[in-house]
C-alpha positions as a printed NumPy array, in Angstrom:
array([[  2.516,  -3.848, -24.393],
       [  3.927,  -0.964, -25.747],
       [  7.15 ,   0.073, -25.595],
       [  8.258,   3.336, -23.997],
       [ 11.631,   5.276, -26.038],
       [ 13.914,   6.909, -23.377],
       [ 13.691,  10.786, -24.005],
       [ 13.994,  14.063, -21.163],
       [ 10.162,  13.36 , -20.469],
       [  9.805,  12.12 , -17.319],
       [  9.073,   8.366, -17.464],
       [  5.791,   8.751, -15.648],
       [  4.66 ,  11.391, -18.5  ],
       [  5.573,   8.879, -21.059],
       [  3.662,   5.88 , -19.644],
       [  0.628,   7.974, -18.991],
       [  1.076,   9.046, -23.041],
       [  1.531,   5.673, -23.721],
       [ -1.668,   4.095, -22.179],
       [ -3.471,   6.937, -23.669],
       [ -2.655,   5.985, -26.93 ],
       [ -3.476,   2.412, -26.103],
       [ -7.097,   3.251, -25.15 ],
       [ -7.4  ,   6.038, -28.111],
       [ -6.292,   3.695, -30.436],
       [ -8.471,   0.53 , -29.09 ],
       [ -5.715,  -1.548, -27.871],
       [ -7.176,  -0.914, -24.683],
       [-11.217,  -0.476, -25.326],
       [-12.802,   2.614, -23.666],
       [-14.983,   1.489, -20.802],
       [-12.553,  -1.695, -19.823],
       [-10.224,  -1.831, -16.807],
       [ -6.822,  -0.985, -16.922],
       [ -4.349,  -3.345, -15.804],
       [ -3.671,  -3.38 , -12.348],
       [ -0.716,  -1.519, -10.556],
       [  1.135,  -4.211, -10.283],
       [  0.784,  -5.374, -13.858],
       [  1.621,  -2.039, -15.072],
       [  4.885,  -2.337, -12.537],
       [  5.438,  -5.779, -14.149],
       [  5.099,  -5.223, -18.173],
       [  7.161,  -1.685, -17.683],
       [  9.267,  -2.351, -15.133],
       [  8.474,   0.984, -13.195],
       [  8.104,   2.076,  -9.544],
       [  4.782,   2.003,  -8.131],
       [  5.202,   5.882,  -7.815],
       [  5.774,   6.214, -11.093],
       [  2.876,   4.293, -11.976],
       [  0.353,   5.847,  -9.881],
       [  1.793,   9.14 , -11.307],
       [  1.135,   8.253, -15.11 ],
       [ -2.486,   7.16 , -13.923],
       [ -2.99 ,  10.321, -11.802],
       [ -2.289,  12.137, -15.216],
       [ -4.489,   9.851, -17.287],
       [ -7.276,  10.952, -14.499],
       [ -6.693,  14.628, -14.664],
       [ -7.148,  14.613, -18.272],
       [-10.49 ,  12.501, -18.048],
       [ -8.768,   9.755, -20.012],
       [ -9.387,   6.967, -17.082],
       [-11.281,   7.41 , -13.755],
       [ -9.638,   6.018, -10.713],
       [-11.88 ,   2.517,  -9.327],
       [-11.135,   0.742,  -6.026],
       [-12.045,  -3.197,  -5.898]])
């Protein structure tokens, strides 16, 4: 886990930049499943809002696909 600086970006922004640069840089490989809302809530401490947000973003710029089990 990462961890994510306090700045003016909003914290959604920063987790989606953050699991970006977890899959860009292999932590995460490409092709594997992301951790699960609730993990994500869990290891940062954030709102299910603002996790759905950063994951939203990570869709819109084709860096994850949303997957429903």
């Amino acid at each position: 886990m990462t961890t994510i600086k306090s700045t003016r970006t909003p914290l959604w922004s920063r987790l989606a930049q953050t699991l970006a640069g977890d899959i860009l840089s292999g932590r995460l490989p490409v092709g594997s499943l992301l951790p699960t809302e609730a993990q994500l809530m869990n290891d940062y401490g954030m709102s299910r809002h603002t996790v759905r947000s950063a994951l939203a973003e990570l869709s819109l710029i084709h860096i994850s696909e949303p997957t429903r089990h």
